[in-house]
N, C-alpha and C positions, 0 to 999 in steps of 0.2 A: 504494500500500500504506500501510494507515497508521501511523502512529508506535506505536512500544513504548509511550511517555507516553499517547496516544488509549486501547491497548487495554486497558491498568489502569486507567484511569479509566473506562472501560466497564465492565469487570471490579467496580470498586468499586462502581458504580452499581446495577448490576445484584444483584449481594450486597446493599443495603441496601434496592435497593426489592422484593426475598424478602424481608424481614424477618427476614435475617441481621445479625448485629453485626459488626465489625471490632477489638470492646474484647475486650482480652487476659483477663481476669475471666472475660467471662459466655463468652468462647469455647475458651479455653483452661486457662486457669486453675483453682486449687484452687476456687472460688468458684462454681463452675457449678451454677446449680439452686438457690443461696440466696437467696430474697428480703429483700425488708425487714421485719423483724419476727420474724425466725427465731429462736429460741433459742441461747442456746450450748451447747446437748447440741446442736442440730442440726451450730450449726455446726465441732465436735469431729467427730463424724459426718462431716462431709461433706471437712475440712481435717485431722484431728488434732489434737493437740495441740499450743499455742502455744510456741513457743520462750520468749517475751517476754511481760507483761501488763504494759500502759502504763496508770498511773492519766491521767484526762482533766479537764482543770480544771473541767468541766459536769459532773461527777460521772459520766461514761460510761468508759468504757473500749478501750482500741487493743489489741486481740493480732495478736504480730510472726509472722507464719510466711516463715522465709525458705528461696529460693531459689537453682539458680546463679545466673541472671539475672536473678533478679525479688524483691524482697521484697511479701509483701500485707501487709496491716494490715486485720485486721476491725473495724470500727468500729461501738461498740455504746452509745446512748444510758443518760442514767442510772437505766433503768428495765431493764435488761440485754437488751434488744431490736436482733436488727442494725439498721443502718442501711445500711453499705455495707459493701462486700469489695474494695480498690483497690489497685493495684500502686504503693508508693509512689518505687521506683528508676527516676524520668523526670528529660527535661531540664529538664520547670519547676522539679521539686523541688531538682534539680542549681543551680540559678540562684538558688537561695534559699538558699543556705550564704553566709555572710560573715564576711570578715576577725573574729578576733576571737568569733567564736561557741564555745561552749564544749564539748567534744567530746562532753559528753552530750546537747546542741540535735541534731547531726550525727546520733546514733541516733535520737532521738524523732524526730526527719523520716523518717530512711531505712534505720532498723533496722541491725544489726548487718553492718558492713563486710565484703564476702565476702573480702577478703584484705586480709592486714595485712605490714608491713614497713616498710623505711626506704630512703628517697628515697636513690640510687645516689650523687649529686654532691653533697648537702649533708647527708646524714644526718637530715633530716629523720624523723617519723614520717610515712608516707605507708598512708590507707586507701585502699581499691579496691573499686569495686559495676561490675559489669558492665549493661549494658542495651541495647535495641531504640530504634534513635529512629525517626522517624517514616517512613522508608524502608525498616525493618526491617534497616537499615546498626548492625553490632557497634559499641557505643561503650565506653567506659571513663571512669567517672568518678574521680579520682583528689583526695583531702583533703588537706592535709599541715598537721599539730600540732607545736606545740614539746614542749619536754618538759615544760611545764606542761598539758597539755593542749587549748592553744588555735589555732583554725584561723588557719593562717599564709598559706592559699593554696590553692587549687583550679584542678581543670584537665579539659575533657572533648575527648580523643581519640578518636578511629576507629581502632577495633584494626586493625590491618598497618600502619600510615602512621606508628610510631615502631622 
């Protein structure tokens, strides 16, 4: 009989040569059906309205739509045309927070913290984004700022294992 691992990697195979996707965007997501070049009345239409509008140093623009688990970022060159539509609450993006970053670097990465409070044992301020890693295993990313604002530390657990 063959392994659990063998028949998801069947499974995956199989989904991609359908020319199925496995990116959470173009299959799940608010993002579905937008291509590159879309407007932003479309992409209002198709998402809503932006929680966030990020100015872009190329002179484009990022709007924040967030989720429970997911925040997207529409990314729109400086001519107002999409580009992309991407979930920007992952581990890569998790791994790019550093000491010493300044709490407003933390949102222009990963939009608006889905829970906010203070770290239980040292009263830190402690943010929270929840997300999917690559097993589709519940993670938790967690920030933690002083009170000037700046990141003191980070940390990504597997929800149930604290």
């Amino acid at each position: 009989m063959p392994s659990r691992r063998t028949l998801l990697a069947t499974a995956a195979a199989l989904l991609l040569a359908g020319g199925c996707t496995l990116d959470p965007v173009r299959r799940l997501g608010p993002g579905r059906g937008l291509d590159a070049g879309a407007s932003g009345d479309q992409v209002i239409a198709s998402m809503g309205k932006p929680d966030r509008v990020w100015k872009d140093a190329d002179g484009g623009e990022s709007w924040e739509y967030p989720r429970p688990t997911q925040t997207f970022m529409a990314r729109f060159d400086a001519s107002g045309k999409l580009v992309k539509v991407e979930d920007v609450v992952t581990r890569e993006n998790s791994r790019r927070v550093q000491y010493g970053w300044k709490k407003e670097e933390v949102e222009r990465l990963l939009g608006r913290p889905q829970e906010t409070g203070r770290e239980p044992r040292t009263g830190r301020l402690q943010w929270t984004w929840r997300f999917r890693g690559a097993y589709h295993e519940p993670l938790r990313f967690d920030v933690y700022l002083n009170d000037l604002g700046y990141v003191t530390g980070t940390s990504v657990v597997e929800e149930g294992s604290t």
